[in-house]
Kinemage of the C-alpha trace (Angstrom):
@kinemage 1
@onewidth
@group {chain A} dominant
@subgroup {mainchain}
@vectorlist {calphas} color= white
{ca unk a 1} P 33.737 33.913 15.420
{ca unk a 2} L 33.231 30.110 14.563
{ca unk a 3} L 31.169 31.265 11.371
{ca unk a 4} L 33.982 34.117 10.017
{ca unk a 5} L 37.262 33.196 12.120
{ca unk a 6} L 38.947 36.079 10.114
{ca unk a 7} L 37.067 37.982 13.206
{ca unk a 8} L 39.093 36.637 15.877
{ca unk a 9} L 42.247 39.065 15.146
{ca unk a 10} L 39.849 41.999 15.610
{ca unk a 11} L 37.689 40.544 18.340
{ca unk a 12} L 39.729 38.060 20.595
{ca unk a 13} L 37.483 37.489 23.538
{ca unk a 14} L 33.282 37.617 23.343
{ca unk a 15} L 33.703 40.967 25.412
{ca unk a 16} L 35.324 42.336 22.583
{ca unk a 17} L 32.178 42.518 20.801
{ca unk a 18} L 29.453 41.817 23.306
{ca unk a 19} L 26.640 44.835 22.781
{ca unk a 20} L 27.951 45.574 19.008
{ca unk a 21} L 25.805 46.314 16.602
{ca unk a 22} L 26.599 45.117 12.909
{ca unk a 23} L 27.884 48.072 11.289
{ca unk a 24} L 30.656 48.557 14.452
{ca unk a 25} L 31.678 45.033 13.895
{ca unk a 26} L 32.130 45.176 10.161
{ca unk a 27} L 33.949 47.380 8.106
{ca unk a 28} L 31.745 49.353 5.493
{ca unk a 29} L 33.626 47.632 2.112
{ca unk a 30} L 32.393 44.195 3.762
{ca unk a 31} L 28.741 45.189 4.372
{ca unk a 32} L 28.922 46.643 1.070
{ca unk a 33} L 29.998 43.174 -0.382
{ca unk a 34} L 28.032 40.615 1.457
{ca unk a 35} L 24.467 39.430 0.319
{ca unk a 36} L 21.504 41.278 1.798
{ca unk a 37} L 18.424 39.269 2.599
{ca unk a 38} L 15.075 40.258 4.149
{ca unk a 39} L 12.239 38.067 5.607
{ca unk a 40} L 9.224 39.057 4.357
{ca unk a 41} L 6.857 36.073 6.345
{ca unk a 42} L 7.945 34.313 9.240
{ca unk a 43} L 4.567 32.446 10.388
{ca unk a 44} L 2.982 29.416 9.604
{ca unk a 45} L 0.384 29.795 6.703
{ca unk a 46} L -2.218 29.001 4.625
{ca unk a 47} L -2.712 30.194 1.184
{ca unk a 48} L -5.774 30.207 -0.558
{ca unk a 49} L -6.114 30.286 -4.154
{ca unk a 50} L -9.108 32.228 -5.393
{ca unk a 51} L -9.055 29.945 -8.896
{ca unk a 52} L -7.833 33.266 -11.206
{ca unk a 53} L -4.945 33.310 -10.574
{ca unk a 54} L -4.532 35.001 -7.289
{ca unk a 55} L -3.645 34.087 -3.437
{ca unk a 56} L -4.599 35.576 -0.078
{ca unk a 57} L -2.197 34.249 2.734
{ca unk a 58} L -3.881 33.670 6.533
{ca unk a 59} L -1.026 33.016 9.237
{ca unk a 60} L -2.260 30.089 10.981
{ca unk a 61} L -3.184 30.447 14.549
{ca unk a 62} L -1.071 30.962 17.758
{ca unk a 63} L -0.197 27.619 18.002
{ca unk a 64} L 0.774 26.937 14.585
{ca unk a 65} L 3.517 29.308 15.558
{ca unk a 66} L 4.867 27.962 18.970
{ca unk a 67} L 7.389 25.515 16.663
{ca unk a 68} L 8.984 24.173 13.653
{ca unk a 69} L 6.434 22.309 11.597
{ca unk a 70} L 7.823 19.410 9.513
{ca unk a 71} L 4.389 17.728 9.189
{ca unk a 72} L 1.378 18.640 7.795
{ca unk a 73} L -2.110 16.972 6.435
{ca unk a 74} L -4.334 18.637 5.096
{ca unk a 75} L -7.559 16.281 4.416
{ca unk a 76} L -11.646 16.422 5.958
{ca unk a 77} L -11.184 14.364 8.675
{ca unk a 78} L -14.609 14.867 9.619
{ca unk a 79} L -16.628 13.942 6.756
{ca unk a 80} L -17.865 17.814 6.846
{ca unk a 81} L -16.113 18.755 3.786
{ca unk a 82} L -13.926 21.172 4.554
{ca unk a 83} L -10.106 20.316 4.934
{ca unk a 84} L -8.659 19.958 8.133
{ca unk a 85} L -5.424 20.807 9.118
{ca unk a 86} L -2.757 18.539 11.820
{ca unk a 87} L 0.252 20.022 12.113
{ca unk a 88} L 3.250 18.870 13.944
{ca unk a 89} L 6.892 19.536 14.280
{ca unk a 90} L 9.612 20.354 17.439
{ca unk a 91} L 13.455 20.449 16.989
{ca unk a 92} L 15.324 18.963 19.597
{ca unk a 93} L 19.128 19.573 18.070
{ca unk a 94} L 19.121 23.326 18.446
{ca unk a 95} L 22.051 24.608 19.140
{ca unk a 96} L 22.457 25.099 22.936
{ca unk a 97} L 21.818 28.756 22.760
{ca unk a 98} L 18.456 28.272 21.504
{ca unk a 99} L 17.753 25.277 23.469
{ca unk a 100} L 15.324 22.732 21.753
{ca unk a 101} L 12.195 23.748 19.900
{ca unk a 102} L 9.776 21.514 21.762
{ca unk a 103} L 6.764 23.344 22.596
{ca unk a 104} L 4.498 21.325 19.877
{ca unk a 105} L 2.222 18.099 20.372
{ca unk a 106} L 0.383 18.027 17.111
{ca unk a 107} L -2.200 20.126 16.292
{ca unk a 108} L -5.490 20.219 14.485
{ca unk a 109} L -7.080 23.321 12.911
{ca unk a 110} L -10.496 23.178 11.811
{ca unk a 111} L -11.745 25.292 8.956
{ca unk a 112} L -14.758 27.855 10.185
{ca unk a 113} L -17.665 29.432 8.368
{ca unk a 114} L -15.451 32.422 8.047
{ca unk a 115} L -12.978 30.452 5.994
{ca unk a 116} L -10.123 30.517 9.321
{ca unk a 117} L -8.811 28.547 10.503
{ca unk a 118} L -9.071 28.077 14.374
{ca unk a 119} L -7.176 25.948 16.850
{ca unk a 120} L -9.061 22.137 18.500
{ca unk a 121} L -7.479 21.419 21.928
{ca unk a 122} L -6.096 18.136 22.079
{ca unk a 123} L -8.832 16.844 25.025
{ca unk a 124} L -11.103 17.630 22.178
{ca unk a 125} L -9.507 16.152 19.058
{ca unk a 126} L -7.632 13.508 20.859
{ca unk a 127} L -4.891 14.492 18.669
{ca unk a 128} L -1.731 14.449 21.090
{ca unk a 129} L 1.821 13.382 19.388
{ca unk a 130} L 4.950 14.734 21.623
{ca unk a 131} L 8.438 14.585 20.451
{ca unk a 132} L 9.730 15.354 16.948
{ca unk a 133} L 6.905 15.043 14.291
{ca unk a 134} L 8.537 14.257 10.968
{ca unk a 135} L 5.323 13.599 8.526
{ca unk a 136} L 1.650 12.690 8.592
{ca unk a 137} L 0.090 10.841 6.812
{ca unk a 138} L -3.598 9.461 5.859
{ca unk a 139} L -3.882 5.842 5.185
{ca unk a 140} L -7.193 3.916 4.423
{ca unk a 141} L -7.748 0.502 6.106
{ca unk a 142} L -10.490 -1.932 5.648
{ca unk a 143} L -12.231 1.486 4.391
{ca unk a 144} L -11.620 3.249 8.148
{ca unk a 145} L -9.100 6.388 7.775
{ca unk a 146} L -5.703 6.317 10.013
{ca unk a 147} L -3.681 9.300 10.640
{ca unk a 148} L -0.244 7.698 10.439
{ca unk a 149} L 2.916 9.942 12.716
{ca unk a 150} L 6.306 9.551 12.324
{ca unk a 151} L 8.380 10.974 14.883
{ca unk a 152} L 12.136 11.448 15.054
{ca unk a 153} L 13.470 8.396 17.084
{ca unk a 154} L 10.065 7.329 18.211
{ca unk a 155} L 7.397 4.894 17.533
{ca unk a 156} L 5.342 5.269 14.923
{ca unk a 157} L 1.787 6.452 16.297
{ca unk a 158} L -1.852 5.538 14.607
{ca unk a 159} L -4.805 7.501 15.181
{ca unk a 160} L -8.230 6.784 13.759
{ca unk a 161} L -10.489 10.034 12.558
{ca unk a 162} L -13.944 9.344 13.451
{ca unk a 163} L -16.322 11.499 12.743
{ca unk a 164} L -15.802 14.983 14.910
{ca unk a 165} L -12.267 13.246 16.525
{ca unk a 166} L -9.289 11.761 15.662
{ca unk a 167} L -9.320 9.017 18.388
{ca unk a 168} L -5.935 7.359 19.098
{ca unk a 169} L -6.108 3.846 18.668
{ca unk a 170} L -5.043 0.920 20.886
């Protein structure tokens, strides 16, 4: 009712409309004029380009789809030569229906020899960033690579990848 206060005349209290499907609520002329939209994808994913022209698209694992991701690197981290991915993300201004999207620490996804990509745990990786994850970054310093966070309203954290890990630093 906040969204299309014209509704308010027809629907005064929220039991008015509570259990209502769409077309009860709205009259067929204004179904008929609104814009129609469809999702098509709704996970996280990777697409791969095959070099001629074409893509296949992977959804990322389970926890790639636990929260909003805002940040994302996408570099070999381990010196294997393969990219690896860190992801990271969380939404704490929902509105109070959805509560906050917070279920994210970071996460880093490393590429197998079937070309998918599968889920580190954090004790492994020592990748572990709570709060809202705004970008990631790779920075090179005195020739060592840092893994640079920035989180909403938060410190900024540093974490060195060596070799297999991405170590956070002191």
């Amino acid at each position: 009712i906040q969204q299309l206060p014209y509704l308010k005349s027809r629907y005064p209290t929220f039991a008015d409309y509570a259990g209502k499907r769409v077309p009860e609520i709205f009259r067929p002329e204004e179904l008929e004029a609104a814009e129609h939209y469809q999702a098509e994808q709704l996970a996280s994913i990777v697409g791969w380009n095959d070099g001629n022209g074409s893509f296949r698209i992977d959804s990322l694992p389970f926890r790639a789809q636990l929260t909003p991701v805002y940040g994302i690197l996408a570099e070999d981290l381990d010196g294997d030569g393969a990219r690896e991915l860190l992801l990271g993300g969380n939404l704490a201004a929902a509105n109070p229906q959805a509560g906050p999207y917070d279920a994210g620490y970071g996460t880093l996804f490393r590429l197998d020899s079937a070309r998918t990509y599968r889920e580190v745990p954090s004790r492994e990786s020592g990748f572990f960033s709570p709060g809202e994850i705004r970008s990631i970054r790779l920075v090179r310093s005195r020739g060592h690579p840092l893994v640079l966070v920035a989180r909403n309203n938060s410190h900024l954290q540093v974490f060195r990848a060596a070799g297999p890990q991405a170590r956070p630093m002191e």
